[in-house]
ZAMI-433044 format. One line per field, with one value per residue (C-alpha): z, y, x; residue in three letters; chain; residue number from 0. Coordinates in nm, 2 decimals, always signed. Example, Ala and Ser with C-alpha at 12.3 -4.5 7.8 and 13.67 -1.06 7.14 Angstrom:
<nodes>
zz <- (+0.78,+0.71)
yy <- (-0.45,-0.11)
xx <- (+1.23,+1.37)
rest <- (ALA,SER)
kette <- (A,A)
nr <- (0,1)
</nodes>
This chain:
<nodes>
zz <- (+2.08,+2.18,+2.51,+2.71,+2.66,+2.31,+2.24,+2.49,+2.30,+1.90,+1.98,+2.12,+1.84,+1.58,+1.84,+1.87,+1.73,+1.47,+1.36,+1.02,+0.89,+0.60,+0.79,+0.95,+0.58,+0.42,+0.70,+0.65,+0.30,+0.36,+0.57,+0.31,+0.01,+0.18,+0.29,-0.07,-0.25,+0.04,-0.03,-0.36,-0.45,-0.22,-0.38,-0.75,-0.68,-0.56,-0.87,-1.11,-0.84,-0.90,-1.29,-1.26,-1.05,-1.30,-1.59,-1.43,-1.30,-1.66,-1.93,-1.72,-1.60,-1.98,-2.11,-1.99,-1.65,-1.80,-2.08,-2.16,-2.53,-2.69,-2.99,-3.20,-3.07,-2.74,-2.79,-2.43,-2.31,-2.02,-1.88,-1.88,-1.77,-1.46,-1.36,-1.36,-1.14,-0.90,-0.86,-0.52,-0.69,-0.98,-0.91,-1.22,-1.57,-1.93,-2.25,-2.55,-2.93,-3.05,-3.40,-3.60,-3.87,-4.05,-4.00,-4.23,-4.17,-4.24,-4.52,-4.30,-4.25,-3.89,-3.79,-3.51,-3.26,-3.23,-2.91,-2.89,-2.58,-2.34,-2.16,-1.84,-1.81,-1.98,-1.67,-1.35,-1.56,-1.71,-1.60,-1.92,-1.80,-1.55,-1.84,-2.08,-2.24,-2.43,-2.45,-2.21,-2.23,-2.23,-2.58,-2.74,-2.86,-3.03,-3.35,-3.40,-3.50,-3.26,-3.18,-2.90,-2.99,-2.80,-2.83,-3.01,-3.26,-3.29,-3.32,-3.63,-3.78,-3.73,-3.57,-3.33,-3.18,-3.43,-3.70,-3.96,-3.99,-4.18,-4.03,-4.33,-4.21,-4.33,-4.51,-4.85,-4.97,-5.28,-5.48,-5.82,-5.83,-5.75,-5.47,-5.21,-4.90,-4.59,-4.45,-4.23,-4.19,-3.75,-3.57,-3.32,-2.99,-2.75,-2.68,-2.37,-2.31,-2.08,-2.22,-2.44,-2.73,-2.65,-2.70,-3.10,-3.17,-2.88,-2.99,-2.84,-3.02,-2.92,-2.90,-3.09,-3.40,-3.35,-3.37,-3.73,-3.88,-3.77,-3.90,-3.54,-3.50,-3.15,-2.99,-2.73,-2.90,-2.53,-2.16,-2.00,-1.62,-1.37,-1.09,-0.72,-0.77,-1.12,-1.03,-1.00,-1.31,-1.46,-1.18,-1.15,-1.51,-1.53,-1.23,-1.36,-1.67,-1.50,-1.34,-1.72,-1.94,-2.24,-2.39,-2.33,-2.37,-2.14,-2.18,-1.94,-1.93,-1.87,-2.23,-2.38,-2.20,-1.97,-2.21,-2.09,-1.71,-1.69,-1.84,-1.63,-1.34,-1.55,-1.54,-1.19,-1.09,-1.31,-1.23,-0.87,-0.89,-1.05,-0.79,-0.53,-0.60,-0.53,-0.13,-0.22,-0.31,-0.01,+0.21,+0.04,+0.15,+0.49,+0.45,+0.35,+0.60,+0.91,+0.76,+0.76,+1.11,+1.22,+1.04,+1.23,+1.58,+1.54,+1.87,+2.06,+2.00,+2.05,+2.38,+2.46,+2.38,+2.66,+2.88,+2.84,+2.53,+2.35,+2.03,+2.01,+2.18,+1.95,+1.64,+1.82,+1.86,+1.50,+1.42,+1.66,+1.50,+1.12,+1.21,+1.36,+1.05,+0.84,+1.09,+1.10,+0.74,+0.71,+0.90,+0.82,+0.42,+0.51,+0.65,+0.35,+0.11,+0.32,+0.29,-0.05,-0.19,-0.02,-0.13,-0.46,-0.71,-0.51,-0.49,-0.86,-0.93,-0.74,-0.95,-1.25,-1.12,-1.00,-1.33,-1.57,-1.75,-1.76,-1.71,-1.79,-2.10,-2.13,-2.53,-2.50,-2.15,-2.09,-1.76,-1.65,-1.31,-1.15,-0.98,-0.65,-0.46,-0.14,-0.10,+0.25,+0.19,-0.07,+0.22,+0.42,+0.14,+0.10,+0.42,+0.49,+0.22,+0.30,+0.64,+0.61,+0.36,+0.58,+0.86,+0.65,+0.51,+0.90,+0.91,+0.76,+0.87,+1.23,+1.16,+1.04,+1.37,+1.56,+1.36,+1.49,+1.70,+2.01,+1.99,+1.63,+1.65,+1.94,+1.84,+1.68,+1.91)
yy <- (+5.81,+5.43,+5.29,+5.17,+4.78,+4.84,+5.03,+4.77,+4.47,+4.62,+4.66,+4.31,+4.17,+4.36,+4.26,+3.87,+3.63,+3.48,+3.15,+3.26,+3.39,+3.55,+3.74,+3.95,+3.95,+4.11,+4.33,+4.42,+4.50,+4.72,+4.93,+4.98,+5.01,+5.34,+5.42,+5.43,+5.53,+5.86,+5.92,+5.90,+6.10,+6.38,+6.34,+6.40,+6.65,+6.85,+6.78,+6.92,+7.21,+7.28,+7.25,+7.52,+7.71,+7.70,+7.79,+8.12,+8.24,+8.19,+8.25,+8.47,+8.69,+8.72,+8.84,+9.09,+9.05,+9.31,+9.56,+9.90,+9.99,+10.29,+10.30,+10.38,+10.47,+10.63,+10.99,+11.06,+10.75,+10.87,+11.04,+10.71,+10.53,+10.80,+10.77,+10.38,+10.35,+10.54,+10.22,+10.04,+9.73,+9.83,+9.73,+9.86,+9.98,+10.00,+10.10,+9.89,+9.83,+9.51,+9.37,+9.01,+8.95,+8.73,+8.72,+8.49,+8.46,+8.09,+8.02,+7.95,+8.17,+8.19,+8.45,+8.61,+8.89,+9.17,+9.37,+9.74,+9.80,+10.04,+9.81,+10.02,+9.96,+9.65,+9.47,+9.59,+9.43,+9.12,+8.84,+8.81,+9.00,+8.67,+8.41,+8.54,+8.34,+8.61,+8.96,+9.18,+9.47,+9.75,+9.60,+9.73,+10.08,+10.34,+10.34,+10.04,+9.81,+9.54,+9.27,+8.98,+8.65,+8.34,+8.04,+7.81,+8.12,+8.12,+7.74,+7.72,+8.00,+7.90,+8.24,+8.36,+8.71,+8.95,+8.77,+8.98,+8.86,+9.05,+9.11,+9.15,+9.30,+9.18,+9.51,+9.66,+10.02,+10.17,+10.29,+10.40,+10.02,+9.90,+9.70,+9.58,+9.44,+9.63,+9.50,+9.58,+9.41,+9.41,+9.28,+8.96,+9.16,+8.88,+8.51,+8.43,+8.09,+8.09,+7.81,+7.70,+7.84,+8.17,+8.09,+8.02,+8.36,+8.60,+8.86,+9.23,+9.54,+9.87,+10.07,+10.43,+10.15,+9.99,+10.33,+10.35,+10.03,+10.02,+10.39,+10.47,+10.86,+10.77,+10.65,+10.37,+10.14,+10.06,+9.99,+9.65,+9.63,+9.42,+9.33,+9.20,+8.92,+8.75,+8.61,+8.99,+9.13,+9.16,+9.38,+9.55,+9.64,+9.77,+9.98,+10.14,+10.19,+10.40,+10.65,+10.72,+10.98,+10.91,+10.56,+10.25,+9.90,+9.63,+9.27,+9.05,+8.68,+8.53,+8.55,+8.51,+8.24,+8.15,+7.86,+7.69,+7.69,+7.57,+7.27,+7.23,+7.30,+6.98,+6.75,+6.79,+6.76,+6.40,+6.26,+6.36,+6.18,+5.86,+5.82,+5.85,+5.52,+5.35,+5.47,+5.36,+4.99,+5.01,+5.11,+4.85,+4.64,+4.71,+4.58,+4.24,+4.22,+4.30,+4.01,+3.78,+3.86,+3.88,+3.52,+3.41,+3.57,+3.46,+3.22,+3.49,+3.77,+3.50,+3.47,+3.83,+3.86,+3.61,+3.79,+4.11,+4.24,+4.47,+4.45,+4.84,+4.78,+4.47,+4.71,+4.91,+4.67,+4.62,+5.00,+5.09,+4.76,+4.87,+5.26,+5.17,+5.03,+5.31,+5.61,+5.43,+5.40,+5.75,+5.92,+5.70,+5.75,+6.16,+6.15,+5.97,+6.20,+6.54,+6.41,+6.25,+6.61,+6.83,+6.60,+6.47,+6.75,+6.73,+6.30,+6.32,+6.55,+6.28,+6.01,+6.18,+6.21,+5.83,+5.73,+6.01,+6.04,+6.32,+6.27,+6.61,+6.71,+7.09,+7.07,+6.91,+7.03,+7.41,+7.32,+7.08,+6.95,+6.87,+7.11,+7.07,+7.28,+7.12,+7.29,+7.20,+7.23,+6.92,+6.73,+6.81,+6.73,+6.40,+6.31,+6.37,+6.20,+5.88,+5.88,+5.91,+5.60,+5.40,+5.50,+5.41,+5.08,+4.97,+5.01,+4.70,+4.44,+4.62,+4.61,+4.26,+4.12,+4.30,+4.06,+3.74,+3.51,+3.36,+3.04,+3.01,+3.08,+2.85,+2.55,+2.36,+2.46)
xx <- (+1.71,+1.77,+1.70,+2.04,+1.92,+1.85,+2.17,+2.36,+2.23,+2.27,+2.66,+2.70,+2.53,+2.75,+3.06,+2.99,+3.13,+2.84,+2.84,+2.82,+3.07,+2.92,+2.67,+3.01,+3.16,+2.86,+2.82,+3.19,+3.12,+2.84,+3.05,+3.33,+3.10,+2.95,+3.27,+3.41,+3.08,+3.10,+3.48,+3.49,+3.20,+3.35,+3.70,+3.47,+3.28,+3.61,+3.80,+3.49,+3.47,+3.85,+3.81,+3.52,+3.71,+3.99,+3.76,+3.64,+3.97,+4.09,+3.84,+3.60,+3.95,+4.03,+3.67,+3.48,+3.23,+3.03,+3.04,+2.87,+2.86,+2.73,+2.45,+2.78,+3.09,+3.14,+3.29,+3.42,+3.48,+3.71,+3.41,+3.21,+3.49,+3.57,+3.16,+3.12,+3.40,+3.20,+3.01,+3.10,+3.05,+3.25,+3.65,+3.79,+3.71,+3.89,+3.80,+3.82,+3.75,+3.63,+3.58,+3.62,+3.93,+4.13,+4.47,+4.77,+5.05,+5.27,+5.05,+4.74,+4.46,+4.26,+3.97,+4.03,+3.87,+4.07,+4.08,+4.21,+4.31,+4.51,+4.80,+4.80,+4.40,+4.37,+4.57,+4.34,+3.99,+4.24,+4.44,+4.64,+4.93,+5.01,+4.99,+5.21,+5.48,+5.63,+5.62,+5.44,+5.11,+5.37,+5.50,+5.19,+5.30,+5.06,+5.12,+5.40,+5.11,+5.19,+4.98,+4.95,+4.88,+4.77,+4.99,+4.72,+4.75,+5.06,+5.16,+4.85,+5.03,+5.39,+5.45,+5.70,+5.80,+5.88,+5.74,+5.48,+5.09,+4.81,+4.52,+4.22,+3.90,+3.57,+3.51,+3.61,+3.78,+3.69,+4.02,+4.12,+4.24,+3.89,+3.73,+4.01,+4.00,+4.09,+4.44,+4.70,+5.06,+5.10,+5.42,+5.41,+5.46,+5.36,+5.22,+5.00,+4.86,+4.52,+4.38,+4.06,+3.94,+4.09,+4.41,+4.32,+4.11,+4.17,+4.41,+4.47,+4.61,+4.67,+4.35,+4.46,+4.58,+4.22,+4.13,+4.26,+4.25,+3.83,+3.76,+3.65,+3.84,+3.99,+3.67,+3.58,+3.31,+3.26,+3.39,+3.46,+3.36,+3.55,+3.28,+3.36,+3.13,+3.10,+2.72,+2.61,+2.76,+2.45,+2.28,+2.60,+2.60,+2.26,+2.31,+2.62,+2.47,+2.18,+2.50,+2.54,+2.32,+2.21,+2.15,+2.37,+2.34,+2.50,+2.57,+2.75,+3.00,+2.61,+2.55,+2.84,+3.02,+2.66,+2.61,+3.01,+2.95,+2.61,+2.73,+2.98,+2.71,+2.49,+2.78,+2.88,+2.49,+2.49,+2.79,+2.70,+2.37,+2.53,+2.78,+2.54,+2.44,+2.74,+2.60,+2.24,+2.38,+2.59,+2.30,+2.06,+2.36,+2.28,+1.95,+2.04,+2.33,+2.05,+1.78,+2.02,+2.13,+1.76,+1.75,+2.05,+1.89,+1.56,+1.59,+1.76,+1.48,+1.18,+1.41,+1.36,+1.04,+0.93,+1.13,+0.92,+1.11,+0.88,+0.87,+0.95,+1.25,+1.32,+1.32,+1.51,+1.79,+1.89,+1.79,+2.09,+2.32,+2.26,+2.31,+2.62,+2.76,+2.63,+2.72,+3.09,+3.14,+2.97,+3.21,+3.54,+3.44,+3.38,+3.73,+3.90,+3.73,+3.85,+4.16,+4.17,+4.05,+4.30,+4.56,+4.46,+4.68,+5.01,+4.96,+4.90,+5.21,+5.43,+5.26,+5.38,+5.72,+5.77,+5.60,+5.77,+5.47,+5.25,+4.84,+4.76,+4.98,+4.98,+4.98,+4.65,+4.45,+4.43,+4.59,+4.88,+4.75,+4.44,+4.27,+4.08,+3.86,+3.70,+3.35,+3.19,+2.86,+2.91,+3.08,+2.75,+2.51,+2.67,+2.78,+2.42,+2.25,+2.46,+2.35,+1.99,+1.97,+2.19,+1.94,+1.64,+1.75,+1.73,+1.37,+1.25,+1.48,+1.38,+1.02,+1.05,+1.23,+0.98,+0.71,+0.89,+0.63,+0.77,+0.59,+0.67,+1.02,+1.09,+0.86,+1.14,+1.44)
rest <- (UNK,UNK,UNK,UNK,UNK,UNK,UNK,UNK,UNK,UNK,UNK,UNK,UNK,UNK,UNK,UNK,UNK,UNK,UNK,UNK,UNK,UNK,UNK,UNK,UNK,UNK,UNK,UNK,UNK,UNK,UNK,UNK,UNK,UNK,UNK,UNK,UNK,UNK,UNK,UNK,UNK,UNK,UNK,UNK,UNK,UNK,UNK,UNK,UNK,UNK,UNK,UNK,UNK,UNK,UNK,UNK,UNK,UNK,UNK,UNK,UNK,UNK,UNK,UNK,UNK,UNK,UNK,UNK,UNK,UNK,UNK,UNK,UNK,UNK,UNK,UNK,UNK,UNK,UNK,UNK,UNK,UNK,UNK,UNK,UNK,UNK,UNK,UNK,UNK,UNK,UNK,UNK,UNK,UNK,UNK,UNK,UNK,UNK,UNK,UNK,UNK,UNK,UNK,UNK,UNK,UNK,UNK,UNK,UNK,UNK,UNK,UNK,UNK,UNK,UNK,UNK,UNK,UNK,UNK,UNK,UNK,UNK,UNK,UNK,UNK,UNK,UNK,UNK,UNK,UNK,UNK,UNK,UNK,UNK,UNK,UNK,UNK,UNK,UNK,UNK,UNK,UNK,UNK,UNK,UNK,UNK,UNK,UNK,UNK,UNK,UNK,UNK,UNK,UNK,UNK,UNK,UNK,UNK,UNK,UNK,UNK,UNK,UNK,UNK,UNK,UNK,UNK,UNK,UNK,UNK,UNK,UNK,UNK,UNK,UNK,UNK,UNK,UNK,UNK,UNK,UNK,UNK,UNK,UNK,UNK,UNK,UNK,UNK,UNK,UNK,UNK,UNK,UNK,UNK,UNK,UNK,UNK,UNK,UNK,UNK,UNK,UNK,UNK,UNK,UNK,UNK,UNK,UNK,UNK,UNK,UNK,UNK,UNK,UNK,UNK,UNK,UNK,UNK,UNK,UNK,UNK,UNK,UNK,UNK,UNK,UNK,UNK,UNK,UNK,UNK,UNK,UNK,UNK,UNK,UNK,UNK,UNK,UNK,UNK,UNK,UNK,UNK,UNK,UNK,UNK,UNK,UNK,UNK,UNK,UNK,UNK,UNK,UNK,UNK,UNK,UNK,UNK,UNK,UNK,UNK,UNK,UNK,UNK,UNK,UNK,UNK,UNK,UNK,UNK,UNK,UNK,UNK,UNK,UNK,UNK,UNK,UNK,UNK,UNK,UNK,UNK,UNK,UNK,UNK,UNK,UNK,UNK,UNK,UNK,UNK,UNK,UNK,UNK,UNK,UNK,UNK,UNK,UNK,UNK,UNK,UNK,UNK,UNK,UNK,UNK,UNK,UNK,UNK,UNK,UNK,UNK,UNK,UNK,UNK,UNK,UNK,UNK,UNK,UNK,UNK,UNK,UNK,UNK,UNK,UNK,UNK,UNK,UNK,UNK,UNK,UNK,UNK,UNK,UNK,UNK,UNK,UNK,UNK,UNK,UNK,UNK,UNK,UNK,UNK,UNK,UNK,UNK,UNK,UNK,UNK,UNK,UNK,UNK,UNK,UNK,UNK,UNK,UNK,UNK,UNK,UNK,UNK,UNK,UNK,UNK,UNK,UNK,UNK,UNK,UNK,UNK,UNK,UNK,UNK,UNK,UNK,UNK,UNK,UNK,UNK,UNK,UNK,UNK,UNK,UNK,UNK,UNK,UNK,UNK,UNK,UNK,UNK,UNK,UNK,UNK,UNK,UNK,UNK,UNK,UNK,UNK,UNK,UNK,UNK,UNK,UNK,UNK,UNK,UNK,UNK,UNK,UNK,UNK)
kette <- (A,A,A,A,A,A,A,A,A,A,A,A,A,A,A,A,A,A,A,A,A,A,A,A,A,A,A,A,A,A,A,A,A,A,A,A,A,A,A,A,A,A,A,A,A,A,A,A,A,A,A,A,A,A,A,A,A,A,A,A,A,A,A,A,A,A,A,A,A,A,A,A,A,A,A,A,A,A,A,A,A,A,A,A,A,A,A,A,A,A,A,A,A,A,A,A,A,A,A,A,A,A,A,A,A,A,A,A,A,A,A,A,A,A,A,A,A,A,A,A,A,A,A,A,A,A,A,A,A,A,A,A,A,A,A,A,A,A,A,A,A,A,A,A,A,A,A,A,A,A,A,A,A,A,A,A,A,A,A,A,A,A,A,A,A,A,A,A,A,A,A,A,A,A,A,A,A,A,A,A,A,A,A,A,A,A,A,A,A,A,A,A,A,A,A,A,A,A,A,A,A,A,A,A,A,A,A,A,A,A,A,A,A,A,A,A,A,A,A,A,A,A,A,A,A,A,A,A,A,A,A,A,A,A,A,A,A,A,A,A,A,A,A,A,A,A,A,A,A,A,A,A,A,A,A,A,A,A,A,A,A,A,A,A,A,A,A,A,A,A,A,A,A,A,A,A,A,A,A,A,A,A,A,A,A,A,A,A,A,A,A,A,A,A,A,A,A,A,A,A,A,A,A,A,A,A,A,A,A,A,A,A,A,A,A,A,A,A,A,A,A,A,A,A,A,A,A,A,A,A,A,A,A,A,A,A,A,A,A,A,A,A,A,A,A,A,A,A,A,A,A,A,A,A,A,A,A,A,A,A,A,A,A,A,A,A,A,A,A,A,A,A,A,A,A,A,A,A,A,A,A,A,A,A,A,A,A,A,A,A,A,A,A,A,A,A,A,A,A,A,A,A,A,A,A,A,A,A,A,A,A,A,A)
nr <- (0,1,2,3,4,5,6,7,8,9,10,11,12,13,14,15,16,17,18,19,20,21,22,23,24,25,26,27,28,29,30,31,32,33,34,35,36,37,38,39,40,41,42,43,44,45,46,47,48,49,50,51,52,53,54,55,56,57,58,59,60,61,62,63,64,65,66,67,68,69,70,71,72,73,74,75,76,77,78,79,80,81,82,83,84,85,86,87,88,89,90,91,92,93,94,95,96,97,98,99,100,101,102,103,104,105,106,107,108,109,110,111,112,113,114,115,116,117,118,119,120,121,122,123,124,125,126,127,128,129,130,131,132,133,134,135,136,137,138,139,140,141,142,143,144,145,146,147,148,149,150,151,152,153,154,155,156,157,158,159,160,161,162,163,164,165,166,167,168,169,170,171,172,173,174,175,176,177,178,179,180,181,182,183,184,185,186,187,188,189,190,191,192,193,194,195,196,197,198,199,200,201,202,203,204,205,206,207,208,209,210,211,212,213,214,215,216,217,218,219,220,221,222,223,224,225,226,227,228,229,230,231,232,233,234,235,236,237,238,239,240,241,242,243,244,245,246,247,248,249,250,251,252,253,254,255,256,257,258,259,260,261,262,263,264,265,266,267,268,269,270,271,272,273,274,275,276,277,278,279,280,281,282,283,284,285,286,287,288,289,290,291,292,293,294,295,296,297,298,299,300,301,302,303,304,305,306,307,308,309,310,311,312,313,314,315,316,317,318,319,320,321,322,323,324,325,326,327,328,329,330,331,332,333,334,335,336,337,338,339,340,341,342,343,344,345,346,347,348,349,350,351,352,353,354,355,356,357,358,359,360,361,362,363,364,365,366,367,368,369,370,371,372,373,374,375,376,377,378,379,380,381,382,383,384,385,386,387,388,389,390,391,392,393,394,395,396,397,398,399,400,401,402,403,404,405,406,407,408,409,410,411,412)
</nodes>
């Protein structure tokens, strides 16, 4: 790209000894501002990529990737079940009965979604079987009334294993006695902690006492997919739904939890644009850095250019000085991030430890460390991004030592 002369003079220059000491402190600067502003923006953007990361392995692992309900309840369910398996797509399947309550128990009251389920399915479409505290699937019996609570649940309510809550439907029974409330007394079988709002309204049951306590004569109301890739639930869901005869309706995590990521996507789009500047200032940096040296220089180029310098190759000179500072701080900052991000949860975890005090509290934060997940297509996009306006903010200073007169520049010398 640069001539030998060019590329020969533009390291000397950024080499020599200057007069001016605050020309090689400015410059200095200017290469560790991009270095931070590169580092730390890669070191972000990892953190918010490990937090999302967290977020879909947790929430989206506890609700369903996809579901196919029936216009009412789905009579044989196993048969539905057995033919959107069949989908290649499709990594497991299980039945389930949904519906919205109240339960009390402690002298509080919290609604709730209940969630009939079958334990030996339930744990191939669900992650909850890893992130329980107490209890297990298999405590859910048919017929024993047991239900599994999350720990938010549970600490509102003042519950602990073995305790009694009442779950009241949002529907009445007519009875000699009059109007009453539908309610059922269930035993605390378990407590799993996954984090967010689930943990406070998430609660499973077996699905043959769902069966009973919603009126629903042993049917499925539906069947919750687990997909190999959460972005194509919704394709895989209509798909599967077309293996099935008769009429079906699908929804998918895109609509019910669709709303949660995206802004997670937002933030990690702003805060990615906000830190960028902190390279933009460093690159406009660079600019003031190479017209103060083309100030400081001005004798030595009207030198070259009555030695036959061109003033092509005069631009050229300080293009190939102020990429040097911004390739170099570039690559050092792309390095310190790398690092920084793959090693950013296990220094924080010896922080805690030499300062005995916990940044991420697990009574507060769904999760007690801070995640990271090193993506490198952000390294390239900002690795990138930071070289090209380091690259550009060398054009004018160049273009403007190119401009220098001989004759004017050496009149007074």
């Amino acid at each position: 790209m640069f001539k030998p002369l060019s590329f020969y003079i533009g390291l000397r220059y950024i080499a020599a000894k200057r007069r001016n000491h605050f020309i090689s402190f400015i410059s200095l600067t200017s290469m560790i501002g991009l270095m931070l502003g590169v580092a730390v923006l890669i070191i972000v953007l990892s953190v918010m990529n490990g937090f999302d990361r967290e977020l879909k392995q947790r929430i989206l692992g506890m609700v369903p990737h996809a579901i196919i309900e029936g216009s009412g309840t789905i009579e044989n369910w196993e048969a539905v079940d057995a033919a959107v398996e069949k989908h290649p797509r499709v990594l497991a399947a299980a039945p389930f009965i949904k519906g919205q309550a109240m339960v009390t128990g402690g002298g509080a009251v919290r609604g709730v979604l209940l969630n009939g389920i079958l334990p030996d399915q339930e744990r191939t479409v669900s992650i909850i079987e890893d992130h329980m505290e107490q209890g297990s699937l298999d405590d859910l019996k048919s017929g024993e009334f047991g239900i599994i609570i999350g720990r938010f649940l549970a600490s509102s309510l003042r519950l602990q294993l073995g305790d009694k809550i009442t779950v009241v439907l949002p529907e009445a029974s007519v009875t000699p006695a009059g109007v009453l409330p539908r309610l059922k007394r269930f035993t605390v079988k378990g407590v799993f902690s996954v984090g967010a709002e689930l943990d406070g309204s998430y609660t499973l049951i077996h699905m043959d006492d769902a069966a009973k306590l919603m009126r629903t004569d042993g049917k499925a109301q539906g069947i919750r997919l687990l997909v190999d890739d959460l972005f194509a639930a919704p394709r895989v869901a209509e798909q599967a739904a077309q293996l099935l005869s008769g009429r079906y309706y699908i929804s998918d995590w895109t609509r019910t939890h669709g709303n949660l990521f995206q802004a997670i996507r937002m933030e990690k789009t702003m805060i990615g644009l906000l830190l960028m500047f902190i390279v933009a200032v460093a690159a406009f940096n660079i600019v003031s850095t190479l017209v103060m040296v083309v100030t400081d220089k001005t004798a030595d180029i009207a030198i070259l250019r009555t030695m036959g310098a061109t003033p092509a190759r005069i631009m050229r000179i300080f293009m190939v000085q102020g990429a040097v500072i911004g390739i170099f701080g570039t690559l050092v900052g792309t390095v310190l991030g790398i690092l920084g991000a793959l090693n950013i949860s296990g220094f924080i975890s010896w922080l805690e430890v030499a300062l005995g005090h916990q940044f991420l509290s697990a009574d507060v934060y769904f999760i007690s460390y801070l995640p990271s997940q090193l993506l490198w297509e952000d390294v390239m996009i900002i690795s990138g991004s930071g070289l090209a306006m380091s690259l550009l903010a060398t054009i004018y200073p160049a273009w403007r030592a190119s401009r220098i007169d001989p004759a004017d520049a050496l009149r007074y010398e």
